[in-house]
N, C-alpha and C positions, 0 to 999 in steps of 0.2 A: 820868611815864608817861602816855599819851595814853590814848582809851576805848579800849575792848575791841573788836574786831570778831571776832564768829561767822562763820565759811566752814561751808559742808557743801558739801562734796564727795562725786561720782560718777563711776563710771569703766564701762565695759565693758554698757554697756546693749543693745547688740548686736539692735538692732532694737524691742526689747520697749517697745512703748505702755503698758504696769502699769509698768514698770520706770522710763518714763520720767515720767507721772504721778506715783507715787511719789517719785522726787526731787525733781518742782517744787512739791509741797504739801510735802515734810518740810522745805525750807528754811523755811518761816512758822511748821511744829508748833518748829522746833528753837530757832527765832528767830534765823535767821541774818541776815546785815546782804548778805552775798554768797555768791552758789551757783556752784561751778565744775563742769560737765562738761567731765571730761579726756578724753574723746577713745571709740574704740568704738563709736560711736554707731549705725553702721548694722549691719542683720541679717545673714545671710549666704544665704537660703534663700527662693527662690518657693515657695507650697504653692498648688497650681492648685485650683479646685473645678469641675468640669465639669459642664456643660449635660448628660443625658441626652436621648435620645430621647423620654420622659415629660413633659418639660421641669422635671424639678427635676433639682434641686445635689446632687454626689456627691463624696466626696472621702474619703480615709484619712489620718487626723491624728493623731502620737503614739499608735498603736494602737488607735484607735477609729475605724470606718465612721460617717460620717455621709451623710441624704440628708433632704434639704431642700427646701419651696418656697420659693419668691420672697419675700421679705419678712423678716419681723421674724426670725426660725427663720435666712435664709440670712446676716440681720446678726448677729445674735449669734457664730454661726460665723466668720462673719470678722473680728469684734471679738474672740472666743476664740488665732484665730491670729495676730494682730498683737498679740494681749497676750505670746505667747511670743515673740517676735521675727521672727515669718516673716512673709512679704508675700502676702498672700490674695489673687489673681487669678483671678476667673470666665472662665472659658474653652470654646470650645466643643470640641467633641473632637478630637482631632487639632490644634488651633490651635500648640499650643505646639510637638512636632516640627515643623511648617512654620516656627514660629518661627526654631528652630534652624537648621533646614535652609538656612534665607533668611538666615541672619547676624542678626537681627530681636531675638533674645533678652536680650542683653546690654542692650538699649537701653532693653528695657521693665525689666526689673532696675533698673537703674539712676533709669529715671524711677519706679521706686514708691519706691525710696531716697528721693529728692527729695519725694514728695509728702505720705510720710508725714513726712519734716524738715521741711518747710515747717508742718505741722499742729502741729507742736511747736511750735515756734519764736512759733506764733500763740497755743498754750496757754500758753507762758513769758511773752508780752506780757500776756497776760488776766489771769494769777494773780500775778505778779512785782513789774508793774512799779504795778497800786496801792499797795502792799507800801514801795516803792521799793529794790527787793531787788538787788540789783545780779546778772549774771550773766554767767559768764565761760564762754566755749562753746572744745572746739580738737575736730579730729577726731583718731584714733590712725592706727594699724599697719594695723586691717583694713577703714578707711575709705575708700573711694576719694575723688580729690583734688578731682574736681568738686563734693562738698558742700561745698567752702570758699568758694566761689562765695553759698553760701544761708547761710551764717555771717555772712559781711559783710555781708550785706543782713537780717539779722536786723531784727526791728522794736524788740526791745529783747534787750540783750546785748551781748557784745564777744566777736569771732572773736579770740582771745587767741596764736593762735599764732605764734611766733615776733618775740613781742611782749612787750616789759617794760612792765606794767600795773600800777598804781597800786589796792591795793587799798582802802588808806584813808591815812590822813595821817604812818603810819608803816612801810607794809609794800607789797613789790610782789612781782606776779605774772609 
């Protein structure tokens, strides 16, 4: 019998930056050798935070009224709402119906999909790959299929899907 390899495995992160920090530091607490994200990965939910007339930040979040200036106050906020998995976009009033109204919505969706993956994908290289942690990426069900695109171009990891992967010298993915 060959060495042992540790996998930790995650699934269903569903946007959430806690959720996703979490699983790339518990691969090092657990000593895994390889960490698979199976798929979920993106959130499902813009949460807008609008510009008032006042010029601070207003928004209703999981049951709490926030309002905010510019700065440290309106980052923590938006660090609070990407840590649940939703996509924090400053807005001015009305923006986002024009959005809709113009076909325009979808797009921006999608491009914060992407930027927050992209932020990942750079925190998986930073923490991982000193480590030399091996990391298997696929997206699921309620991913859309353009993030596979940012999979393969990962800076370290392997877009695993549809893919028979070699996890170590006895076992594949």
């Amino acid at each position: 019998m060959g060495k042992k390899t540790r996998v930790f495995f995650a699934t269903d992160v569903h946007g959430s930056s806690k959720c996703f920090r979490k699983f790339v530091n518990g691969a090092k607490v657990y000593g895994a050798q390889v960490a698979i994200l199976g798929g979920d990965v993106a959130g499902k939910a813009l949460q807008t935070i609008v510009r008032g007339p006042d010029g601070r930040w207003h928004v209703d979040f999981i049951g709490t009224s926030y309002t905010v200036d510019e700065g440290p106050d309106l980052e923590s906020l938006e660090k609070l709402i990407a840590d649940h998995g939703y996509y924090p976009y400053r807005a001015e009033e009305g923006e986002l119906e024009a959005r809709k109204a113009d076909g325009t919505l979808d797009g921006l969706f999608r491009d914060l999909m992407a930027r927050r993956l992209e932020g990942w994908l750079a925190l998986a290289d930073e923490r991982l790959r000193p480590d030399g942690i091996r990391l298997f990426l696929m997206l699921g069900n309620d991913d859309p299929g353009e993030l596979a695109a940012l999979l393969g171009r990962a800076p370290w990891g392997e877009h695993a899907e549809g893919r028979v992967l070699p996890l170590d010298d006895e076992h594949e993915l």
